[in-house]
FIKOLZA-1660 file (N, C-alpha, C; in steps of 0.1 Angstrom, whole numbers, plus 5000, padded with zeros to 4 digits):
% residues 118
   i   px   py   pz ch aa at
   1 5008 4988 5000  A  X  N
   1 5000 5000 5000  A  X CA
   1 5009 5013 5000  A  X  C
   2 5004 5025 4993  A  X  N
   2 5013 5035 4992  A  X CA
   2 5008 5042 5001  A  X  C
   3 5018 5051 5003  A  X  N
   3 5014 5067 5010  A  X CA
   3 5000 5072 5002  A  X  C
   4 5002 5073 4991  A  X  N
   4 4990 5082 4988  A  X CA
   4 4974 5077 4983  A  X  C
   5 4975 5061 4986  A  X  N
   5 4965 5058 4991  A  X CA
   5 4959 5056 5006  A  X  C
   6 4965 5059 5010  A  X  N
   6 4962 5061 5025  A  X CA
   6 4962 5075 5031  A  X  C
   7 4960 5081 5018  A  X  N
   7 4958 5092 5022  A  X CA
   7 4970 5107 5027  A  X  C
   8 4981 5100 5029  A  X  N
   8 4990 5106 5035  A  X CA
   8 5000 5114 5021  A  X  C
   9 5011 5122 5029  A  X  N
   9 5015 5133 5016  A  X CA
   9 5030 5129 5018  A  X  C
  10 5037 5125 5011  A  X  N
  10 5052 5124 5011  A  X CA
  10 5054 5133 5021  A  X  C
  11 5066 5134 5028  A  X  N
  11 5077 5137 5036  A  X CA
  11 5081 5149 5030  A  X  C
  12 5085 5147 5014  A  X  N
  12 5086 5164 5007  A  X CA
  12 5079 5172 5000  A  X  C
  13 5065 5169 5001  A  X  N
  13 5055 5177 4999  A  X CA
  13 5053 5187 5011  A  X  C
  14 5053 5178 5020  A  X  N
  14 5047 5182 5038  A  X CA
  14 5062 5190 5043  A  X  C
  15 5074 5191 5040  A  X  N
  15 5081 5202 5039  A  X CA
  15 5083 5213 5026  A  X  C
  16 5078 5210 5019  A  X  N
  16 5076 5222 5008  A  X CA
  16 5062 5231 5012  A  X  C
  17 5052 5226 5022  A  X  N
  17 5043 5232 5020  A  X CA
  17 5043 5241 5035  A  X  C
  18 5052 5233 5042  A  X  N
  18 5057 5248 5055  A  X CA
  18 5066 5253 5053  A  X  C
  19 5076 5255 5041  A  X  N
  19 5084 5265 5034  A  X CA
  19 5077 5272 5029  A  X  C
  20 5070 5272 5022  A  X  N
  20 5060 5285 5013  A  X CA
  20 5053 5294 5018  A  X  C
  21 5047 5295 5027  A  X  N
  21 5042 5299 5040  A  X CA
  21 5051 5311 5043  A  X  C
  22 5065 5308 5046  A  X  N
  22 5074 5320 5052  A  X CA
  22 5080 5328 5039  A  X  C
  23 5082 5320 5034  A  X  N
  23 5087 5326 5017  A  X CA
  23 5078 5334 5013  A  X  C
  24 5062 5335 5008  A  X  N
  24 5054 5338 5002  A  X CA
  24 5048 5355 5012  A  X  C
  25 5052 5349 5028  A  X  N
  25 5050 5364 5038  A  X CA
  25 5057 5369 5035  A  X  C
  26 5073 5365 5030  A  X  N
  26 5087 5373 5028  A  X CA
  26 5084 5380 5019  A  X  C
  27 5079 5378 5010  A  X  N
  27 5077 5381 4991  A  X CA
  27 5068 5394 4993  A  X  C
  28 5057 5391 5001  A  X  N
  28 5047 5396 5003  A  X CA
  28 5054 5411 5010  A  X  C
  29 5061 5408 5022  A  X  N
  29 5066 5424 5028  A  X CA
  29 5075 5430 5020  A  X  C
  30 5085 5421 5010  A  X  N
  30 5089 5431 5003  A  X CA
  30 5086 5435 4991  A  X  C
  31 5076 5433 4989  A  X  N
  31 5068 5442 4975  A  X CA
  31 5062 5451 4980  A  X  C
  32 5060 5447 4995  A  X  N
  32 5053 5460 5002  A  X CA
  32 5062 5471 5004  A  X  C
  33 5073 5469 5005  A  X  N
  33 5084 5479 5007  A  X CA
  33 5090 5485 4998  A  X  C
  34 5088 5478 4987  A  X  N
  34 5100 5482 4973  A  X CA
  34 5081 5491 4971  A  X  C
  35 5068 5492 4967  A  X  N
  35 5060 5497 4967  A  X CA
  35 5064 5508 4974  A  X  C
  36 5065 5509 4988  A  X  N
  36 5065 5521 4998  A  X CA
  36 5077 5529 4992  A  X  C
  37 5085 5524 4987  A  X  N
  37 5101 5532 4984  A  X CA
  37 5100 5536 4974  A  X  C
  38 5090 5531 4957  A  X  N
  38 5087 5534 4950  A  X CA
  38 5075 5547 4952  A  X  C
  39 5067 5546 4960  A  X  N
  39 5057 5559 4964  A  X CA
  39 5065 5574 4971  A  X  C
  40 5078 5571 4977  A  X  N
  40 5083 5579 4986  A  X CA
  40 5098 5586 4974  A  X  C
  41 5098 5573 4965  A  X  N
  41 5106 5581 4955  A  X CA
  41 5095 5593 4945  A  X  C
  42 5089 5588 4942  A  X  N
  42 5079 5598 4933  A  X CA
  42 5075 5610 4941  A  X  C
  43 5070 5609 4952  A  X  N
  43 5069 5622 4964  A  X CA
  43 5082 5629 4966  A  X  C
  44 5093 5624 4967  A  X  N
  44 5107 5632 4968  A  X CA
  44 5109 5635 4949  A  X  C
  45 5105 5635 4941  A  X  N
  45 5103 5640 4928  A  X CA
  45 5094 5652 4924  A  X  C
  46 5086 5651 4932  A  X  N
  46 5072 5660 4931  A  X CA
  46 5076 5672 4941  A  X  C
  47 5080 5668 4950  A  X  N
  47 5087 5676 4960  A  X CA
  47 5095 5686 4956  A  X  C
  48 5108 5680 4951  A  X  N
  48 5119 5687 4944  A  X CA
  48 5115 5697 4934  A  X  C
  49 5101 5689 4922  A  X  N
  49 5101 5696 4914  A  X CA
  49 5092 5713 4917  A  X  C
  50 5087 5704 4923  A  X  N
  50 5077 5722 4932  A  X CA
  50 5090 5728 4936  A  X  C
  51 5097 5731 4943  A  X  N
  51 5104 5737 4943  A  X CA
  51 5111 5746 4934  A  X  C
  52 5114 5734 4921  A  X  N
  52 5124 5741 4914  A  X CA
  52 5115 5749 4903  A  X  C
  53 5100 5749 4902  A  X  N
  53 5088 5753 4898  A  X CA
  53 5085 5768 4905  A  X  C
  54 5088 5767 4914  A  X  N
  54 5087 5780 4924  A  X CA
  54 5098 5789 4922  A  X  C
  55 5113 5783 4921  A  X  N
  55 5129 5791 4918  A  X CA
  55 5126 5795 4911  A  X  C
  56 5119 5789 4896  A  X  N
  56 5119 5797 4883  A  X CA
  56 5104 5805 4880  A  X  C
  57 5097 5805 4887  A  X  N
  57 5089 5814 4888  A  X CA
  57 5075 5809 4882  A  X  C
  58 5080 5796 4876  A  X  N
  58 5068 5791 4869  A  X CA
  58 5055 5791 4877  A  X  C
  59 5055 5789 4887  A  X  N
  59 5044 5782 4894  A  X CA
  59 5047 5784 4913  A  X  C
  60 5031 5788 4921  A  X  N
  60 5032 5785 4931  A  X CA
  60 5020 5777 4938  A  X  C
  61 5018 5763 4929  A  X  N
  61 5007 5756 4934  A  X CA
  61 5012 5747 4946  A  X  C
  62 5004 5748 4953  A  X  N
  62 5013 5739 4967  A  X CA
  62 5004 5723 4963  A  X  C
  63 5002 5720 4954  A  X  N
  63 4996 5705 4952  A  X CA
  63 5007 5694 4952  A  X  C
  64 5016 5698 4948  A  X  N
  64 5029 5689 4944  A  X CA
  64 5034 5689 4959  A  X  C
  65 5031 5693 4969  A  X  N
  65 5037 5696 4979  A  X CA
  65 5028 5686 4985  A  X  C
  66 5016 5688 4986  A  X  N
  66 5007 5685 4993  A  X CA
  66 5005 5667 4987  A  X  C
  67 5003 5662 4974  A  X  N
  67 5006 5651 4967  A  X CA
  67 5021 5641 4972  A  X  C
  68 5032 5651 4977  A  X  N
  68 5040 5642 4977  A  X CA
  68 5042 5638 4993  A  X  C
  69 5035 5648 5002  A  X  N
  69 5033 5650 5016  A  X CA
  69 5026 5634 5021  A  X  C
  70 5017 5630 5010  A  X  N
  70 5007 5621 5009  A  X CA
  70 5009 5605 5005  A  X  C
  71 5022 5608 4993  A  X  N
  71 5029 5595 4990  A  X CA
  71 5036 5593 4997  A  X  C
  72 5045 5599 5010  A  X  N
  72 5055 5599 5018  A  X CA
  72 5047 5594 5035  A  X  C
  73 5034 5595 5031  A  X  N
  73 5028 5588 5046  A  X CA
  73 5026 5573 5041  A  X  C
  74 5018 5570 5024  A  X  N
  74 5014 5562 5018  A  X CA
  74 5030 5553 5025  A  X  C
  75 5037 5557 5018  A  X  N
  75 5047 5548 5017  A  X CA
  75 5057 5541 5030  A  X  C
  76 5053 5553 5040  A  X  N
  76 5054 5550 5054  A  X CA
  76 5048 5538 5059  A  X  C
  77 5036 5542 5056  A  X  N
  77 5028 5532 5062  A  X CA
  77 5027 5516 5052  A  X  C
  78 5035 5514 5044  A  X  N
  78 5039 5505 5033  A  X CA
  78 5051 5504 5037  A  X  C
  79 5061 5505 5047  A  X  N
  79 5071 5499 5057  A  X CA
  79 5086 5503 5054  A  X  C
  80 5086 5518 5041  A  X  N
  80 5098 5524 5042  A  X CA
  80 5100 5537 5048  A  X  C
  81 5104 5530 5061  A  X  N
  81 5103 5541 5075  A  X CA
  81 5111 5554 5073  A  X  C
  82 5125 5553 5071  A  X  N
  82 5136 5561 5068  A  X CA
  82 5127 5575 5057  A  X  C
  83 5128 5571 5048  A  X  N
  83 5124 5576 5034  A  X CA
  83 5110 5581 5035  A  X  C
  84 5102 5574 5038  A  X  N
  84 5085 5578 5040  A  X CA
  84 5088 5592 5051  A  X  C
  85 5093 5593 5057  A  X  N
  85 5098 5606 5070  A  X CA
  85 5102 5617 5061  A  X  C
  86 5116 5614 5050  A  X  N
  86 5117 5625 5045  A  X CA
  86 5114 5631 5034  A  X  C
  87 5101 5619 5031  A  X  N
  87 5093 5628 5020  A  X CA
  87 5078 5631 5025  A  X  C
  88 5079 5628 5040  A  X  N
  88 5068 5637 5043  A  X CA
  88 5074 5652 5049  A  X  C
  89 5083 5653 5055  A  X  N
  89 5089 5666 5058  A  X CA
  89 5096 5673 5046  A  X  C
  90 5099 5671 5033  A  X  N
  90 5101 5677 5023  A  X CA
  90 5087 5681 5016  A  X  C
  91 5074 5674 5018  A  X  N
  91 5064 5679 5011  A  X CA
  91 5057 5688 5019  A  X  C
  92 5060 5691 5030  A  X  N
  92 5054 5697 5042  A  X CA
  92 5061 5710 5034  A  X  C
  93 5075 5710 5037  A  X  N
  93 5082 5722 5035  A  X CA
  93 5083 5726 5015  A  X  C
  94 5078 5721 5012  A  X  N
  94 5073 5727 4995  A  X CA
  94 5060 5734 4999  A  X  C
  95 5050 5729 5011  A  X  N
  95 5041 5737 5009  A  X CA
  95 5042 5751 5013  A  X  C
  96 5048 5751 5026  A  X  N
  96 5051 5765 5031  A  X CA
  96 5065 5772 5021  A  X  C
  97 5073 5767 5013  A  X  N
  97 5080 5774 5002  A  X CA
  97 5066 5785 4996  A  X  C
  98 5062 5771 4989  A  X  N
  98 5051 5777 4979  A  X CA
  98 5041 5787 4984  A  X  C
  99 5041 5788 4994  A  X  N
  99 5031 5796 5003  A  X CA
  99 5039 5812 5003  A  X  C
 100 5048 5809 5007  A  X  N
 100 5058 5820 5012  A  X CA
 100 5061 5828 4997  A  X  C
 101 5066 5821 4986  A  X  N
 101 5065 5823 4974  A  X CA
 101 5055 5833 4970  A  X  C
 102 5041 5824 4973  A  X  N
 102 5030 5829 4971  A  X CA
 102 5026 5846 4972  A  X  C
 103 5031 5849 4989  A  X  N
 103 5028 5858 4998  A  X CA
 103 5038 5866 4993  A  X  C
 104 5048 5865 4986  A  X  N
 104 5060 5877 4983  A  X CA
 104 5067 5874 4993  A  X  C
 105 5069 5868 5004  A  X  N
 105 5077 5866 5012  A  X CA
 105 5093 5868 5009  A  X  C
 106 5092 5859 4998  A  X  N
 106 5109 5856 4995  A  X CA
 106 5115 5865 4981  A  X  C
 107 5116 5877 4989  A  X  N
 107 5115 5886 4972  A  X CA
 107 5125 5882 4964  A  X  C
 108 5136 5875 4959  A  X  N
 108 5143 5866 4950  A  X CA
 108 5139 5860 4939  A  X  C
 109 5122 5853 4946  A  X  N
 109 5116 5848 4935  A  X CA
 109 5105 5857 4930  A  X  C
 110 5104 5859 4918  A  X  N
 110 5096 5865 4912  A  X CA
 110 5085 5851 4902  A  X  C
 111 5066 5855 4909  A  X  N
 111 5062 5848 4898  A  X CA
 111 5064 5853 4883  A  X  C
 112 5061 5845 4874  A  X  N
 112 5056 5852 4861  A  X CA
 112 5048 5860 4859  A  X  C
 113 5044 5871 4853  A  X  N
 113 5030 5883 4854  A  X CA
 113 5033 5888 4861  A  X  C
 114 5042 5887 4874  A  X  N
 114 5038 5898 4886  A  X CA
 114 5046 5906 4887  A  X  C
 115 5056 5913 4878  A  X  N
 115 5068 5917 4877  A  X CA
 115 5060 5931 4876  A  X  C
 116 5072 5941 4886  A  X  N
 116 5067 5955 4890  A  X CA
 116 5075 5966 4880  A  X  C
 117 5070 5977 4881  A  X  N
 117 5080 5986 4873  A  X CA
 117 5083 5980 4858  A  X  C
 118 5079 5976 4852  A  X  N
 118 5079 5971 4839  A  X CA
 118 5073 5981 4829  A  X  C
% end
């Protein structure tokens, strides 16, 4: 009589099938993290670029700020701790740039149109 009419599972089935288990959670947390690092890269992109959107006068929408503020908690909370921190504190600080910008605060930057004495 064989094992598998009696119902029973080989010896290396029944260790392949409590290996997969840990492997498949492993797989699982790190696609969750290369995700979070991929969300917190695009927010430190969006970040940057508001910024450099604001230096050149193009623009003072605080959305890129506020958008990347948002992929940087996403991605926090998707388990890249380091990185999700400094793209929520760089989209924080795009918004009050752009704000500041906004407000004339930082006379250096000039928007477009708003140029005086012309």
């Amino acid at each position: 009589m064989s094992l598998k009419s009696e119902g029973r599972d080989s010896y290396v089935e029944q260790d392949e099938a409590q290996e997969n288990p840990g492997r498949d959670k492993e797989r699982k947390d790190a696609l969750k993290v290369l995700a979070g690092t991929i969300s917190c890269g695009v927010g430190i992109l969006l970040g940057v670029g508001g910024i450099l959107l604001a230096l050149f006068g193009a623009s003072t929408d605080i959305s890129a700020g506020a958008v990347g503020a948002g992929l940087g908690v996403l991605g926090y909370s998707l388990g890249a701790r380091r990185l999700g921190k400094a793209t929520v504190i760089l989209g924080v600080a795009v918004i009050f740039f752009m704000t500041a910008v906004n407000a004339g605060l930082i006379s250096s930057v000039a928007l477009l149109g708003h140029g005086y004495g012309g």
